[in-house]
C-alpha positions as CSV (number, residue, x, y, z in Angstrom):
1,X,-47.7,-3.4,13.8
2,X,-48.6,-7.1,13.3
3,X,-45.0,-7.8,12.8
4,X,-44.0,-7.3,16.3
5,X,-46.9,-7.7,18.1
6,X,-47.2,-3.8,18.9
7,X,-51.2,-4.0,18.9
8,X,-50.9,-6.8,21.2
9,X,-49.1,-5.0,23.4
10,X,-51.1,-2.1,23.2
11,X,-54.1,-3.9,23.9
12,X,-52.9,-5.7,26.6
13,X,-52.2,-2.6,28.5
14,X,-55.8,-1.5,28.6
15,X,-55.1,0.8,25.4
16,X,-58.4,0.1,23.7
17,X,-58.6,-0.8,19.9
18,X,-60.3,2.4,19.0
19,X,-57.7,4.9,20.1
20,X,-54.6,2.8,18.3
21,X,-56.6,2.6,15.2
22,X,-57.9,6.5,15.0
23,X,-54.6,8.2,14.0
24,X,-54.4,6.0,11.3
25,X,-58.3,6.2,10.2
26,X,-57.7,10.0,10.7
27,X,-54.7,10.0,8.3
28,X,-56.1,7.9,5.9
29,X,-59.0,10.0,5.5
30,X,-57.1,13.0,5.0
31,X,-55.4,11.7,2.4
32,X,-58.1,10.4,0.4
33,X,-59.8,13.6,0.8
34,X,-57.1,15.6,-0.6
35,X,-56.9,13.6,-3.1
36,X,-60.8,14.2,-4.0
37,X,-60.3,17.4,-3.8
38,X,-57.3,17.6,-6.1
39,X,-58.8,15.5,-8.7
40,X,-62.4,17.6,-8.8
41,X,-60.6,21.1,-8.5
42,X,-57.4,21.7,-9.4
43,X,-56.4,18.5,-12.3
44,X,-59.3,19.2,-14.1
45,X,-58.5,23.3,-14.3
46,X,-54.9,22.5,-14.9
47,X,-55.5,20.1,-17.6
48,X,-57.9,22.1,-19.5
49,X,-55.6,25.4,-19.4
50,X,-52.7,23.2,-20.8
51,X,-54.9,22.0,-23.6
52,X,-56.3,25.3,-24.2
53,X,-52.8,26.5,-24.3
54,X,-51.7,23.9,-26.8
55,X,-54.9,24.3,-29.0
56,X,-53.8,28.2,-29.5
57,X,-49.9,27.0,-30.4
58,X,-51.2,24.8,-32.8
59,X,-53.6,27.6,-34.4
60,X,-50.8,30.1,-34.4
61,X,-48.0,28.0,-35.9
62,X,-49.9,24.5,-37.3
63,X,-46.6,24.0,-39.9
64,X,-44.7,22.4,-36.6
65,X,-47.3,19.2,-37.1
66,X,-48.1,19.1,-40.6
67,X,-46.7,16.3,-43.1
68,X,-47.3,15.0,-45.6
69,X,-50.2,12.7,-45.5
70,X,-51.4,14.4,-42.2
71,X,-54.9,14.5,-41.4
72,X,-57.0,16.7,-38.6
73,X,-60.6,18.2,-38.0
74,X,-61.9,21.6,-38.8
75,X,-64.7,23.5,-36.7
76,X,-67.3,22.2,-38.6
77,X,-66.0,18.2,-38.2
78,X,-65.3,17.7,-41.4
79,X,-62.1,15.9,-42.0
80,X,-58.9,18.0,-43.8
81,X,-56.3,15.5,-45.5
82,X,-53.4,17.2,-46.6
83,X,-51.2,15.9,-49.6
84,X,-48.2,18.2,-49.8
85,X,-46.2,20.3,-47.7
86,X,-44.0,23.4,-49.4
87,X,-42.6,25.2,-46.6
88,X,-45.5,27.4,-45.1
89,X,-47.7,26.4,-47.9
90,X,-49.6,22.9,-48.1
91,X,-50.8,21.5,-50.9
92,X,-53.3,19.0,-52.6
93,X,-56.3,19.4,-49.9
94,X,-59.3,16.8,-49.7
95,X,-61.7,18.1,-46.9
96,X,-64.6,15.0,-46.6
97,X,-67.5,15.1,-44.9
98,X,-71.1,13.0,-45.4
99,X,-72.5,15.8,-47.7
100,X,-69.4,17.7,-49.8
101,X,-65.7,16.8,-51.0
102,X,-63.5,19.9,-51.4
103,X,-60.3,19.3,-53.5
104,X,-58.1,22.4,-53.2
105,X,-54.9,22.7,-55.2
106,X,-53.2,25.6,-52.6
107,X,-53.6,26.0,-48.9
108,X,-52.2,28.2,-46.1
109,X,-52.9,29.0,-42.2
110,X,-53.4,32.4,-41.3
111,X,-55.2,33.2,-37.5
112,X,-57.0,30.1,-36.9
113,X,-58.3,29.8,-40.8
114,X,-57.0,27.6,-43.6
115,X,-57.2,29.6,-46.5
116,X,-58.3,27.3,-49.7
117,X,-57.1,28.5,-53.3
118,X,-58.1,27.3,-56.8
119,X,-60.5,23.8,-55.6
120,X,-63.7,22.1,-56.5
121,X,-66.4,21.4,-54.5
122,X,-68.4,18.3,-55.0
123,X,-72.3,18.1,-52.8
124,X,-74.2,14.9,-52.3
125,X,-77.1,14.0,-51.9
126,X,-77.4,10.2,-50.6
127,X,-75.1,8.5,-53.0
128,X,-75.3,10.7,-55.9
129,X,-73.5,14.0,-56.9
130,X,-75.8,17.1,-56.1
131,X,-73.7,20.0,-57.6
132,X,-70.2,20.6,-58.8
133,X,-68.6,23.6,-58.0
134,X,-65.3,25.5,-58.8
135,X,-63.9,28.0,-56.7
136,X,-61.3,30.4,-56.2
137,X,-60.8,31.2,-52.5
138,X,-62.7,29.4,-49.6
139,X,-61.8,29.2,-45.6
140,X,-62.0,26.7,-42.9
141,X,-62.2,27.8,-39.2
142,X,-59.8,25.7,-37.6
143,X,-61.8,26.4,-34.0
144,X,-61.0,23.1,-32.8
145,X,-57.8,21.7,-34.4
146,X,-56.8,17.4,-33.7
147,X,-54.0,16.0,-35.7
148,X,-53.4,12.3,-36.5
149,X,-50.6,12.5,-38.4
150,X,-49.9,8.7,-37.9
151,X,-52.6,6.2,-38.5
152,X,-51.5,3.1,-36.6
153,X,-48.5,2.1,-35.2
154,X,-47.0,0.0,-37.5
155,X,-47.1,3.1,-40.5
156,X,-44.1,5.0,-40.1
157,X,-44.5,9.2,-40.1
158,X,-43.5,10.7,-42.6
159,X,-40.1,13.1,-42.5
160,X,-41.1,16.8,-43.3
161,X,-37.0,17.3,-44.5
């Protein structure tokens, strides 16, 4: 409008300021309030379907993401590093946290659990080794599963071929 004067011309016909602006103040509103409405209803709902969505694909077939060298949380928050994958079977586990190590030998998903075979379990307490402890089968609940598989960008993934 301040291109060609419209508002001028507007004005100078007795239109008052007030009813040119309105339609636009009107509009503008609108907008904005669709758009708050949008962002605080719907995106939020949509967003956490897809990730609840994706969460379950992951539990229900994790061997799409795994490498080697891939590394993700269990329910608990402890870390799970995994050193070798053999088709649906990984192997070479480390799980860390702040209080035990777990090295497993075997591993395998099954229903949102990672089924541990033939490891040894390592507590702490401070700095120092509590208890060492061998074991035959153990689980992880996978409730919450995040994968990194790649650290940073410069580190290449590896090929699971």
């Amino acid at each position: 409008m301040a291109e060609d004067a419209e508002l001028k011309a507007l004005l100078a016909l007795g239109i008052r300021r007030e009813r040119v602006l309105l339609p636009f103040f009107l509009l503008g509103s609108g907008i904005a309030l669709a758009a708050f409405l949008l962002g605080e209803s719907l995106v939020p709902r949509a967003l956490a379907q897809g990730q609840d969505l994706l969460r379950r694909q992951v539990l229900e077939r994790p061997r799409a993401l795994l490498a080697p060298g891939a590394t993700f949380q269990d329910a608990r928050g402890r870390v799970v590093y995994v050193g070798e994958v053999r088709g649906e079977a990984i192997g070479k586990l480390r799980v860390l946290s702040r209080e035990e190590v777990l090295l497993a030998e075997k591993g395998r998903f099954q229903g949102g659990v990672l089924r541990v075979e033939e490891g040894l379990r390592v507590t702490y307490e401070g700095d120092r080794p509590r208890t060492l402890t061998r074991f035959r089968r153990g689980e992880l609940v996978l409730k919450d599963l995040t994968f990194e598989p790649c650290r940073t960008r410069r580190t290449a993934c590896p090929s699971s071929s």
